[in-house]
C-alpha positions in Angstrom: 13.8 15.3 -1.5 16.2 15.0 0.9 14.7 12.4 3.7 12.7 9.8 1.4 12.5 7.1 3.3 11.9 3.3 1.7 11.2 0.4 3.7 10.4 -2.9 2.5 9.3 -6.2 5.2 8.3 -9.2 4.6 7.3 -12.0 6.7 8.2 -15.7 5.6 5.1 -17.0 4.4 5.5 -20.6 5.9 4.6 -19.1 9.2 1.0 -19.9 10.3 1.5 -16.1 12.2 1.8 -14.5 8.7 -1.4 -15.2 7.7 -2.7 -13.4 10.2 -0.6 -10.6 10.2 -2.0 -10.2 6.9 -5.7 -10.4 7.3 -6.4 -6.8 8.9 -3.5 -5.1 7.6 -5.7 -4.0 4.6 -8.5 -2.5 6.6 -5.5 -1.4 9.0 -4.4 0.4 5.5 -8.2 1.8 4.2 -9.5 3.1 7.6 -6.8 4.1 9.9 -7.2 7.8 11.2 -4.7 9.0 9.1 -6.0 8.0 5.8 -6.7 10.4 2.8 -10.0 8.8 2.0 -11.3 8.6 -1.5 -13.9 10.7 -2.9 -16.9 8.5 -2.8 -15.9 5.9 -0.3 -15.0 5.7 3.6 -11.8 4.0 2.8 -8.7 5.4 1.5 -7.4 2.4 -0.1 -6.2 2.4 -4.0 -3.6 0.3 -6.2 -3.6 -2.5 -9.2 -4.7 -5.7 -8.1 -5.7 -7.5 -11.7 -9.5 -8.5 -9.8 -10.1 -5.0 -9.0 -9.8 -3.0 -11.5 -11.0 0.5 -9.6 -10.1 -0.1 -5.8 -10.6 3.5 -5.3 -14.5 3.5 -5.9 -15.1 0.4 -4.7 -17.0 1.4 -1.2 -17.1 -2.1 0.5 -13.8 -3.7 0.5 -13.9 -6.9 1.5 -13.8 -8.6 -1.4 -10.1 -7.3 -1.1 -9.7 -8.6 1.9 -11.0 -12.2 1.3 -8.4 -11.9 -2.1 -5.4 -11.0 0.5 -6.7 -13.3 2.8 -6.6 -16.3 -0.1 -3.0 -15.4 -1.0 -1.8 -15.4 2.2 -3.1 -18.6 3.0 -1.9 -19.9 -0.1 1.2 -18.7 1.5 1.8 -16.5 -2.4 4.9 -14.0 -0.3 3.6 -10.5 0.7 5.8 -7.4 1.1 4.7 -4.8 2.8 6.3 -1.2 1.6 6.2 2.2 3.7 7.5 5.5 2.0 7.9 8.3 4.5 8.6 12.0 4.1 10.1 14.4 6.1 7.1 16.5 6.9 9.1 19.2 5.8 9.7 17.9 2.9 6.2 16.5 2.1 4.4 20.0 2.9 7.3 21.9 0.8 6.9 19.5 -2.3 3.2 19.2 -2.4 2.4 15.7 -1.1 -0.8 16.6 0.8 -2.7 14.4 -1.7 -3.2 10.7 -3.0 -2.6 11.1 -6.4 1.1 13.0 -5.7 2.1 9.5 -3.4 0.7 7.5 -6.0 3.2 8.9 -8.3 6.0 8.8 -6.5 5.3 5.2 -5.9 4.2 4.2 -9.1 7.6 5.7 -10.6 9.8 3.1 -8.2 7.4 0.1 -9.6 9.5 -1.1 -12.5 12.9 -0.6 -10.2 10.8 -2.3 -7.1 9.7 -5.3 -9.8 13.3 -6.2 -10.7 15.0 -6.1 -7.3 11.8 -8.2 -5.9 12.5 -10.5 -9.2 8.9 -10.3 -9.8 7.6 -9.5 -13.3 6.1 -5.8 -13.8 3.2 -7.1 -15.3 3.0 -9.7 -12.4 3.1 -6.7 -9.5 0.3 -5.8 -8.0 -0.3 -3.8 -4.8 -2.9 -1.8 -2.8 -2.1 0.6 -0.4 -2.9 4.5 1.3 -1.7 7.6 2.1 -1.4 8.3 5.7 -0.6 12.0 6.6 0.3 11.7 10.5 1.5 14.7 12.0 5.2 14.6 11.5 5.7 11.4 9.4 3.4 11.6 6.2 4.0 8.3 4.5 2.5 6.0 1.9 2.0 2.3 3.2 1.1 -0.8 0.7 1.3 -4.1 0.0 2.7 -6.1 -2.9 
């Protein structure tokens, strides 16, 4: 893979704007246009948060949201991670699915943990596939 792209923000979560930059980003993430949805729900969301234990069946989300919503107004910091393929690339390589991002992603987690200086068993994210014409990519939080 020649043009994987990672890109990590954060916001600094003293800021009353972060909270709100926060609060829809998840159903920004579940039901944007671009979303691989899941099997048996309207959203495309999936990940390890330790409350929800299967994201990706789970058809009303926002229980999520409220559990985002409490950690960023208990200001806990909240990265937000996009991994983009060259559509080239993506297409060539197979990653026309969920489960083939979630891979890729989930391979980078122990490397992502330690540069973050967050315990593995501490990480937890939710995110979903978009596949845009042109810039397939995988967005998330952590």
């Amino acid at each position: 893979m020649n043009n994987v792209v990672f890109l990590f923000e954060s916001f600094n979560p003293n800021k009353r704007t972060t909270f709100f930059k926060h609060k829809n980003y998840t159903n920004y993430l579940a039901y944007s246009e671009y979303a691989i949805r899941n099997a048996n729900t309207t959203h495309g969301l999936f990940g390890k948060i330790d409350k929800f234990s299967n994201i990706e069946e789970m058809e009303d989300i926002e229980t999520i949201n409220k559990h985002i919503t409490k950690l960023a107004d208990r200001k806990v910091p909240i990265y937000r991670c996009t991994i983009s393929l060259d559509e080239y690339d993506a297409t060539r390589l197979g990653y026309d699915s969920q489960e083939k991002w979630k891979e890729l992603f989930e391979s980078k987690l122990v490397s992502f943990a330690k540069k973050m200086n967050i315990k593995y068993e501490d990480l937890q994210y939710t995110g979903a596939v978009h596949l845009e014409s042109g810039h397939p990519h995988f967005q998330c939080m952590i």
